[in-house]
Backbone and ligand atoms as CSV (ligand in chain L), in Angstrom:
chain,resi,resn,atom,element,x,y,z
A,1,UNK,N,N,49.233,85.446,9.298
A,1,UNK,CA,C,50.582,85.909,8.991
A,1,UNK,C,C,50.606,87.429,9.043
A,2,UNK,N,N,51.806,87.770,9.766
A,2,UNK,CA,C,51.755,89.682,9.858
A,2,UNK,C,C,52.964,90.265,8.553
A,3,UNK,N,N,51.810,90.845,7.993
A,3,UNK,CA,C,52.950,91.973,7.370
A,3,UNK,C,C,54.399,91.793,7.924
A,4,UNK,N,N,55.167,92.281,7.379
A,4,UNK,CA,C,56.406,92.560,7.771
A,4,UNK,C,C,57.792,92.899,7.043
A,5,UNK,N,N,58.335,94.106,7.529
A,5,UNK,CA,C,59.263,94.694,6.746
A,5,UNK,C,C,59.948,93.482,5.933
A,6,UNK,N,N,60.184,92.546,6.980
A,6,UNK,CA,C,61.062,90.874,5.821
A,6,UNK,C,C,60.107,91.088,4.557
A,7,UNK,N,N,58.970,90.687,5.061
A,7,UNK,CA,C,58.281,90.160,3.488
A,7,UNK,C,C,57.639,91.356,2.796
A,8,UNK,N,N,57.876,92.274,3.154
A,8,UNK,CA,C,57.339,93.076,2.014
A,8,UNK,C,C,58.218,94.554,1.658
A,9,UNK,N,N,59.112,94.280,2.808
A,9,UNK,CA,C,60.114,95.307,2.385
A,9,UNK,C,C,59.753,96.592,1.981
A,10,UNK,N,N,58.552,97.172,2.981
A,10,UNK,CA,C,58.545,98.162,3.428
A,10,UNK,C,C,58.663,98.513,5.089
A,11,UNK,N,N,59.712,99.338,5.086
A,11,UNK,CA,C,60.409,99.906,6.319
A,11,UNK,C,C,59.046,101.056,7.094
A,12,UNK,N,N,59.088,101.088,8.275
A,12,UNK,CA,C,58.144,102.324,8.849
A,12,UNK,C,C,59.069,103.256,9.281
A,13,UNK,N,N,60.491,102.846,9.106
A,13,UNK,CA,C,61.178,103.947,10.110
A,13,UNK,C,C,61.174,105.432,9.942
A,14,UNK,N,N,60.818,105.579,8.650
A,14,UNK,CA,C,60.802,106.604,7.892
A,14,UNK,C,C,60.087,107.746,8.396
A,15,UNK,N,N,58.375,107.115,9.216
A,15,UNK,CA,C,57.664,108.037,9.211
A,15,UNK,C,C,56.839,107.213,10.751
A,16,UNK,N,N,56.513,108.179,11.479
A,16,UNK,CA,C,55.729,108.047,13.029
A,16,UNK,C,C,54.075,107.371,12.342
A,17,UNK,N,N,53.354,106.570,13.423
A,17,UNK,CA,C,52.431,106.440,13.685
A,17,UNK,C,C,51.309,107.078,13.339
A,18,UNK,N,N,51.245,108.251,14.067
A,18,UNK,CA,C,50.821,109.295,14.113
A,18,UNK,C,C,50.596,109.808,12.420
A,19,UNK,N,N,51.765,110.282,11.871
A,19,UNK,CA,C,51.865,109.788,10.219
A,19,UNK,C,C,50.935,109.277,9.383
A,20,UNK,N,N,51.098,107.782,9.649
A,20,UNK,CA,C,50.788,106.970,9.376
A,20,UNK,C,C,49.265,106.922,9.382
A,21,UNK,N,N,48.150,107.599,10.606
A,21,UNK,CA,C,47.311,107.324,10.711
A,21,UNK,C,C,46.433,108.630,9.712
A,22,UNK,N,N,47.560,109.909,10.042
A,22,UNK,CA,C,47.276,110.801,9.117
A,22,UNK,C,C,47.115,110.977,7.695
A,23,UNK,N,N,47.831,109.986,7.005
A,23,UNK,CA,C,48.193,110.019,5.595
A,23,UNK,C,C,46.687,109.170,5.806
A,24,UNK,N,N,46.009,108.091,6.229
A,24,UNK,CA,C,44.943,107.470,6.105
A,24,UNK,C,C,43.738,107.835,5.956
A,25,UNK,N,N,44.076,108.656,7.385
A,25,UNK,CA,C,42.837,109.962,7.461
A,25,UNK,C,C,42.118,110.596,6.183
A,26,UNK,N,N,43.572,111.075,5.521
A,26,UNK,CA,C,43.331,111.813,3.960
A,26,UNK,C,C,43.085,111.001,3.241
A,27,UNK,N,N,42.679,109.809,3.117
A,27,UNK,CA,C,42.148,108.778,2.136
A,27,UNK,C,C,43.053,108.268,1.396
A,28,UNK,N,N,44.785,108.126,1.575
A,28,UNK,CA,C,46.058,107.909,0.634
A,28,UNK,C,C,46.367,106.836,1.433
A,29,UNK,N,N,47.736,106.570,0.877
A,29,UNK,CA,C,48.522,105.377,0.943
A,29,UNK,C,C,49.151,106.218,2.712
A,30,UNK,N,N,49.008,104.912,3.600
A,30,UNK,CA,C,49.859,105.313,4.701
A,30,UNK,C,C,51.185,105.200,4.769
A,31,UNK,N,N,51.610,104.429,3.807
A,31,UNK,CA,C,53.036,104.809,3.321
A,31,UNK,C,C,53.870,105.953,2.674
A,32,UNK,N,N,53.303,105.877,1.656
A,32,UNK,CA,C,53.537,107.257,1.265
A,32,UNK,C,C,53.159,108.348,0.997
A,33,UNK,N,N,52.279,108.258,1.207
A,33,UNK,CA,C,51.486,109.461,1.483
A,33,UNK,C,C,50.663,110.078,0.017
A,34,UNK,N,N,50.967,109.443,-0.805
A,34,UNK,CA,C,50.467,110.113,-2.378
A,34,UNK,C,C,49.643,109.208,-2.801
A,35,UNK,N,N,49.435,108.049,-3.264
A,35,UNK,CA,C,48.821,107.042,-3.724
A,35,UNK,C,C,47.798,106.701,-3.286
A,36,UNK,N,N,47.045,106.047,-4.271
A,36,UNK,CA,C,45.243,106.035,-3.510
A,36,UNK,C,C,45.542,104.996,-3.246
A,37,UNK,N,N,44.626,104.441,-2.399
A,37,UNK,CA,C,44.202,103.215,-1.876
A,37,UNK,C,C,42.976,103.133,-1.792
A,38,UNK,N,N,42.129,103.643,-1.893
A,38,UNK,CA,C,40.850,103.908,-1.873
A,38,UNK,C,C,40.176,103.284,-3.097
A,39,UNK,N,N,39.204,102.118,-3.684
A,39,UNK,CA,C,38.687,102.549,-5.060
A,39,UNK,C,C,37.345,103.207,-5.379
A,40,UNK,N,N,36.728,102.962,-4.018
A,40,UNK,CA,C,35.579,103.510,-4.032
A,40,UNK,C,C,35.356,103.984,-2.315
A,41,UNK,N,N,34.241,104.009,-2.157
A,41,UNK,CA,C,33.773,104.790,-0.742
A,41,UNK,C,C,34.173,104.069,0.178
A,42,UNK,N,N,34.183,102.720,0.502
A,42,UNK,CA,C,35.159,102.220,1.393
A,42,UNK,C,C,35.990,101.171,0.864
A,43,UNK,N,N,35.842,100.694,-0.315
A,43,UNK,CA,C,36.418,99.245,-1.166
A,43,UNK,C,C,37.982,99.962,-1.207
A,44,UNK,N,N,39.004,99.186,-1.030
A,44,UNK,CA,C,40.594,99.525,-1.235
A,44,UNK,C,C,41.058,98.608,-2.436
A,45,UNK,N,N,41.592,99.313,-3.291
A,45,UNK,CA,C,42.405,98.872,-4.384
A,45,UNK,C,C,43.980,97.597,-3.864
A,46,UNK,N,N,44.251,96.840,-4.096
A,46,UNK,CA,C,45.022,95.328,-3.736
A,46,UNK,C,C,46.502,96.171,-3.533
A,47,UNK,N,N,46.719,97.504,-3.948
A,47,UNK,CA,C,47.710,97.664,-3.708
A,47,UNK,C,C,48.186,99.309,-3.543
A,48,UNK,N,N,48.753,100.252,-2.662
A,48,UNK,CA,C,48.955,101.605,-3.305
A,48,UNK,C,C,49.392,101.863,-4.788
A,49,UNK,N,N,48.758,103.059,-5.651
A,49,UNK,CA,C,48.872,103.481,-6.718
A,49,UNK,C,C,49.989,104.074,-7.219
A,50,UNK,N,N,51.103,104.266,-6.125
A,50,UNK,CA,C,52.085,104.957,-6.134
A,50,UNK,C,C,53.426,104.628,-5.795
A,51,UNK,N,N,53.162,103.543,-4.439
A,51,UNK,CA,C,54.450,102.754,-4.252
A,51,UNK,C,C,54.073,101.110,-4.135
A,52,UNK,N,N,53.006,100.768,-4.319
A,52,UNK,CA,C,52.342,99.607,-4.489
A,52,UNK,C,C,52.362,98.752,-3.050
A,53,UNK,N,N,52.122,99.428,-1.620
A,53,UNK,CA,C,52.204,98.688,-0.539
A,53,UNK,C,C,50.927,98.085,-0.837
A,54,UNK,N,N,50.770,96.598,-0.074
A,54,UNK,CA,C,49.673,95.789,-0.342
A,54,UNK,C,C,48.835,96.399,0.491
A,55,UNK,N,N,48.153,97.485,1.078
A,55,UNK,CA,C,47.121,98.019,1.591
A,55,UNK,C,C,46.247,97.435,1.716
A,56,UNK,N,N,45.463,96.586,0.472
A,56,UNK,CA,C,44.841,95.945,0.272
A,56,UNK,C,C,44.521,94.648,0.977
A,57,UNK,N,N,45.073,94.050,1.732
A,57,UNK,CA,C,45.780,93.057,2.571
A,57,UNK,C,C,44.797,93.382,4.022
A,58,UNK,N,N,44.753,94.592,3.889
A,58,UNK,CA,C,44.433,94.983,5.535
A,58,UNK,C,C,43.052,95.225,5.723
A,59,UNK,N,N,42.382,94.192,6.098
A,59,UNK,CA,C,41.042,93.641,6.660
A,59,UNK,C,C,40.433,94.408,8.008
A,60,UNK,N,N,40.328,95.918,8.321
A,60,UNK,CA,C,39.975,96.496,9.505
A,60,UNK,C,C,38.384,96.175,9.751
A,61,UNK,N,N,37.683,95.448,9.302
A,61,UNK,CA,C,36.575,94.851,9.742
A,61,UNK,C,C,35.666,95.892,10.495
A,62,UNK,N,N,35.658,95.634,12.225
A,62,UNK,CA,C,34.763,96.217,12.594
A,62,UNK,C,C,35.503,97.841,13.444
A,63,UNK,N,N,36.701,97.895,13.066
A,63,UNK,CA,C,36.995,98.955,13.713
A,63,UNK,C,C,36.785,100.397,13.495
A,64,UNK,N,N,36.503,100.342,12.015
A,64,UNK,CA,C,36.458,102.257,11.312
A,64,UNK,C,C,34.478,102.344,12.084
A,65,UNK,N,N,33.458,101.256,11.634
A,65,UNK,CA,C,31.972,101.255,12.095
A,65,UNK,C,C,32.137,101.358,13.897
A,66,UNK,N,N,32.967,100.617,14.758
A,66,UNK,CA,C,32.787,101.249,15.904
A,66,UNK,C,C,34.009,102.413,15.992
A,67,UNK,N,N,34.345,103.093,15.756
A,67,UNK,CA,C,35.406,104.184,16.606
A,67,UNK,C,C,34.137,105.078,15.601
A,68,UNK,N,N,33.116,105.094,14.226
A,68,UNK,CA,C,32.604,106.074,13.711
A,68,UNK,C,C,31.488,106.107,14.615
A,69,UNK,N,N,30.454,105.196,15.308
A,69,UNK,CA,C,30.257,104.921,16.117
A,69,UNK,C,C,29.860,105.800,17.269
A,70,UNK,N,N,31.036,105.349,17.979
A,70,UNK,CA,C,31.626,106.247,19.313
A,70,UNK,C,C,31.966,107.985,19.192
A,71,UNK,N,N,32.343,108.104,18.021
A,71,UNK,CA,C,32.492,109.480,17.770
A,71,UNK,C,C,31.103,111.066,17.287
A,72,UNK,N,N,30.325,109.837,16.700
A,72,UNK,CA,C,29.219,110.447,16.220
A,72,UNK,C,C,28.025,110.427,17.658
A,73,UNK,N,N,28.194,109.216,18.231
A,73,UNK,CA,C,27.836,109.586,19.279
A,73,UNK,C,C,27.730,110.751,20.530
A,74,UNK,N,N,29.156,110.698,20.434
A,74,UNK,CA,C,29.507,111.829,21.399
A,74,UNK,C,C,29.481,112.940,20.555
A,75,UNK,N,N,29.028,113.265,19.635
A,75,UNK,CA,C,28.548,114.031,18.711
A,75,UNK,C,C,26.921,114.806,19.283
A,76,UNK,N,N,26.031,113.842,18.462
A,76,UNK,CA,C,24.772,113.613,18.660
A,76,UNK,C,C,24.344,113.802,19.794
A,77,UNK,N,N,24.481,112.675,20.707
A,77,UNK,CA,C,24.047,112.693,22.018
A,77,UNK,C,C,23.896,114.353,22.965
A,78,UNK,N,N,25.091,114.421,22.950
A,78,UNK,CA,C,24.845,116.415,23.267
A,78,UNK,C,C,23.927,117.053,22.604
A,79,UNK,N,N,23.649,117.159,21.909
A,79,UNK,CA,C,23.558,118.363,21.071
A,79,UNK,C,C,22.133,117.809,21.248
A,80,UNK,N,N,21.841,116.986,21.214
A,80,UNK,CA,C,20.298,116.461,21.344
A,80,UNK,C,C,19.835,116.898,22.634
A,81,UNK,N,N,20.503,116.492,23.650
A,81,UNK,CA,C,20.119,117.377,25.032
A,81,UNK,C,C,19.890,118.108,24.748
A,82,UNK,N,N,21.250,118.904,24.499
A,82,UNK,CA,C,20.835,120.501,24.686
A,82,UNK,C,C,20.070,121.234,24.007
A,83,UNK,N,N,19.506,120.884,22.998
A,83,UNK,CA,C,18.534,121.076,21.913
A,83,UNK,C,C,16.957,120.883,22.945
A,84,UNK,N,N,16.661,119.785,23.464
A,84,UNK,CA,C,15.977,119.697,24.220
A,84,UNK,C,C,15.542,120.600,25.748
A,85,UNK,N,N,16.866,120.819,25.983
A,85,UNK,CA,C,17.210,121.364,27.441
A,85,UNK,C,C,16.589,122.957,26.848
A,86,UNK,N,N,17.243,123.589,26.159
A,86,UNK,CA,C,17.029,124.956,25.593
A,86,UNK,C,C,15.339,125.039,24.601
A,87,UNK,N,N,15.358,124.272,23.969
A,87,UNK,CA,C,14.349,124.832,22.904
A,87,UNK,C,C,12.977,123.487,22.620
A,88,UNK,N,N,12.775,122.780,23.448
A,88,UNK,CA,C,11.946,121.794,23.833
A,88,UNK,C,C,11.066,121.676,22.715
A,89,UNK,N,N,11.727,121.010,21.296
A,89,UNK,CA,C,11.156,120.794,20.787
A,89,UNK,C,C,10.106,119.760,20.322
A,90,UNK,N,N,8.817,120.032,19.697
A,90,UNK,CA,C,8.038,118.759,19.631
A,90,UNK,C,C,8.796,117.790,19.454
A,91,UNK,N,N,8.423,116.428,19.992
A,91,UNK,CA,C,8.773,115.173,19.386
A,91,UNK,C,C,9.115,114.668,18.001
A,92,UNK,N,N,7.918,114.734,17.557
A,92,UNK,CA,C,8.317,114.683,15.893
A,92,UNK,C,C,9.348,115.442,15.122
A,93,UNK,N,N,9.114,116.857,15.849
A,93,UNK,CA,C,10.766,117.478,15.179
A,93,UNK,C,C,12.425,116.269,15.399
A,94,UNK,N,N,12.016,116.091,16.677
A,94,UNK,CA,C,13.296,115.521,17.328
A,94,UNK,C,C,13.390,114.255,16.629
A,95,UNK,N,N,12.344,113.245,16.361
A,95,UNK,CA,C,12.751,112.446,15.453
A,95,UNK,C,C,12.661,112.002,14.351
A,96,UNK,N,N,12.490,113.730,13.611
A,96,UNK,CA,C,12.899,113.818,12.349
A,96,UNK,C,C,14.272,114.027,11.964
A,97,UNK,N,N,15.164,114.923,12.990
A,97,UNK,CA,C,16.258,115.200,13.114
A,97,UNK,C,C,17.362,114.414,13.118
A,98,UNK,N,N,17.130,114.326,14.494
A,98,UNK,CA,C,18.278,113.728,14.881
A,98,UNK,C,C,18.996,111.866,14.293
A,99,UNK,N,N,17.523,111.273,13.669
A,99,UNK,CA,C,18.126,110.012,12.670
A,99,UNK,C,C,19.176,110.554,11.735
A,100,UNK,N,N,18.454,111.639,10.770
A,100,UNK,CA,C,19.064,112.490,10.198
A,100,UNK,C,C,20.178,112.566,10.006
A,101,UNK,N,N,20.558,113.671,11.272
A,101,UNK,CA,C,22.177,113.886,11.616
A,101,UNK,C,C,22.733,112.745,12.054
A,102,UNK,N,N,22.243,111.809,12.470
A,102,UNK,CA,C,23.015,110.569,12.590
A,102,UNK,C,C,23.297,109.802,11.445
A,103,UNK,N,N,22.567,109.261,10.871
A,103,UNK,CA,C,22.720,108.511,9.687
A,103,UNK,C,C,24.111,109.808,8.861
A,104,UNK,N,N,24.046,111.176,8.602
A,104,UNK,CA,C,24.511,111.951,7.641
A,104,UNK,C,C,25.909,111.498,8.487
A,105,UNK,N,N,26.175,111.954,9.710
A,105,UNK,CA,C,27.557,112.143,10.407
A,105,UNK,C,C,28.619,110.964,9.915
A,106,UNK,N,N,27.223,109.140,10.305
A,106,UNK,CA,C,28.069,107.983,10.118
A,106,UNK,C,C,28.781,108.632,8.536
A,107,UNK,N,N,27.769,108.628,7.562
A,107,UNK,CA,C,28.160,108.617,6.403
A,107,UNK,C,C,29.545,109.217,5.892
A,108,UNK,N,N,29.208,110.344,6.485
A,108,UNK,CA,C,30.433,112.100,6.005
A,108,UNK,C,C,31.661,110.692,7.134
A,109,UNK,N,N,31.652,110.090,8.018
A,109,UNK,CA,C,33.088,110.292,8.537
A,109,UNK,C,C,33.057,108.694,8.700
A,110,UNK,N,N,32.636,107.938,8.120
A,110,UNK,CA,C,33.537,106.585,8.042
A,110,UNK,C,C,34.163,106.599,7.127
A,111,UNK,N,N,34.338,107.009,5.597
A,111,UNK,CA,C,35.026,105.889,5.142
A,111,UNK,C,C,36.807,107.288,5.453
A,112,UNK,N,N,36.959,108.291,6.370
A,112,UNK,CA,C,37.850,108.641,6.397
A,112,UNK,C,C,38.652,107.955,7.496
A,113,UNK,N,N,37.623,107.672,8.658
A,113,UNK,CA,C,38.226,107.032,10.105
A,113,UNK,C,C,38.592,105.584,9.044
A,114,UNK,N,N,37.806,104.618,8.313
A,114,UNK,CA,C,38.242,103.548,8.061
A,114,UNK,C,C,40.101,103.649,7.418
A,115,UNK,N,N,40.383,105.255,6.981
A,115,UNK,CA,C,41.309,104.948,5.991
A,115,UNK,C,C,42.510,105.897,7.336
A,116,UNK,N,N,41.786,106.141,8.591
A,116,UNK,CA,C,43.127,106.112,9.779
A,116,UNK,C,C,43.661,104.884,10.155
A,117,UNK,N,N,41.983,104.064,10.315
A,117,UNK,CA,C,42.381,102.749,10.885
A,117,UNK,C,C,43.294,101.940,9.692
A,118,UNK,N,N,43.442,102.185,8.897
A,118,UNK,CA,C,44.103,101.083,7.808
A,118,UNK,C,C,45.350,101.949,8.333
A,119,UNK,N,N,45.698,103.019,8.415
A,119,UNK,CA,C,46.928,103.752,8.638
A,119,UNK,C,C,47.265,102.657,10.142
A,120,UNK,N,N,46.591,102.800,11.031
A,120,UNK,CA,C,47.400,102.313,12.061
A,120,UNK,C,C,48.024,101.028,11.858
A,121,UNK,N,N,46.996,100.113,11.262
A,121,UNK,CA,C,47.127,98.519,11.050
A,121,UNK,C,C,48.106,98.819,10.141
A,122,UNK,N,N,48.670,99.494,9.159
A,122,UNK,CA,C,49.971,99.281,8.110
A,122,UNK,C,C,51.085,100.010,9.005
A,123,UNK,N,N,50.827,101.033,9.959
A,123,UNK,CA,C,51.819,100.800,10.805
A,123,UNK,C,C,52.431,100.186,11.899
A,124,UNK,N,N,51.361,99.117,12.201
A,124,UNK,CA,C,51.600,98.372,13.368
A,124,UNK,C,C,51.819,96.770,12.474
A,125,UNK,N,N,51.461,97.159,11.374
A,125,UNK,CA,C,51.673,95.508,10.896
A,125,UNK,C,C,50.751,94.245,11.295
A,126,UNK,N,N,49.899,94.803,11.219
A,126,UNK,CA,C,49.081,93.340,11.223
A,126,UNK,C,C,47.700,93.503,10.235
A,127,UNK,N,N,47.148,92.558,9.548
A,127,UNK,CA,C,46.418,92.579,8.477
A,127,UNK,C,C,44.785,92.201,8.822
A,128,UNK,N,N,44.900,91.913,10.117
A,128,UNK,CA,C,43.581,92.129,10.314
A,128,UNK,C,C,43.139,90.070,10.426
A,129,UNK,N,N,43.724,89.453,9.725
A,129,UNK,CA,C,43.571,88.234,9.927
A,129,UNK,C,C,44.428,87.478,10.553
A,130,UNK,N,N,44.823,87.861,11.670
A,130,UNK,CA,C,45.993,86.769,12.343
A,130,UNK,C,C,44.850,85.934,13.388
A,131,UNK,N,N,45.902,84.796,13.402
A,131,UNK,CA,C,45.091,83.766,14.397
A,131,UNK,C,C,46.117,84.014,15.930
A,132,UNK,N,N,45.732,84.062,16.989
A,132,UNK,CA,C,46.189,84.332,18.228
A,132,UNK,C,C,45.395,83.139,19.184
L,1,ZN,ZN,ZN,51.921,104.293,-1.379
């Protein structure tokens, strides 16, 4: 079943996508922009704190771990070259490092991408469990 302005009587007209994915970004309600949704590092509270959209509802599964993913990648991956290319460091430096900055990057930037992706899914309306 999808969200929907009928049943939950919240409107998007108010505010763009884009918005929407932003207010997430910042770890708040993609509705309104003030309210946590957040209760812990990635766990979401059943409802915003502020205008009570069911946030909570929205099951983004595997999407915040691959787009954090893909991003840290194209992160990493450079910088590891060129680290290599320029300053040829021993081996063991390199994979002392670079797990490192990988493991740190996932950490520092999922649970913010997870709280864009909940922005998009509350503006596109779907909860993450529909059957198709
Ligand atoms: Zn709210």
């Amino acid at each position: 079943m999808m969200i929907t302005a009928e049943t939950t009587n919240y409107s998007r007209d108010a505010y763009s996508m884009l918005t929407s994915i932003g207010r997430g970004f910042r770890r708040s309600c993609p509705h309104c922009g003030k309210g946590q949704v957040f209760e812990g590092y990635l766990k979401l509270f059943d409802c915003c704190s502020n205008c009570a959209a069911p946030t909570g509802e929205i099951r983004s599964d595997d999407l915040p771990p691959y787009l954090t993913i893909f991003l840290v990648g194209h992160i990493v991956v450079p910088l590891l070259l060129l680290v290599e290319a320029y300053y040829h460091p021993a081996i063991w430096i390199q994979m002392a490092i670079w797990p490192t900055v990988t493991l740190g990057l996932t950490l520092l930037f999922l649970p913010f991408i997870k709280g864009a992706a909940l922005g998009l899914m509350w503006y596109l309306k779907i909860r993450g469990d529909e059957q198709h």
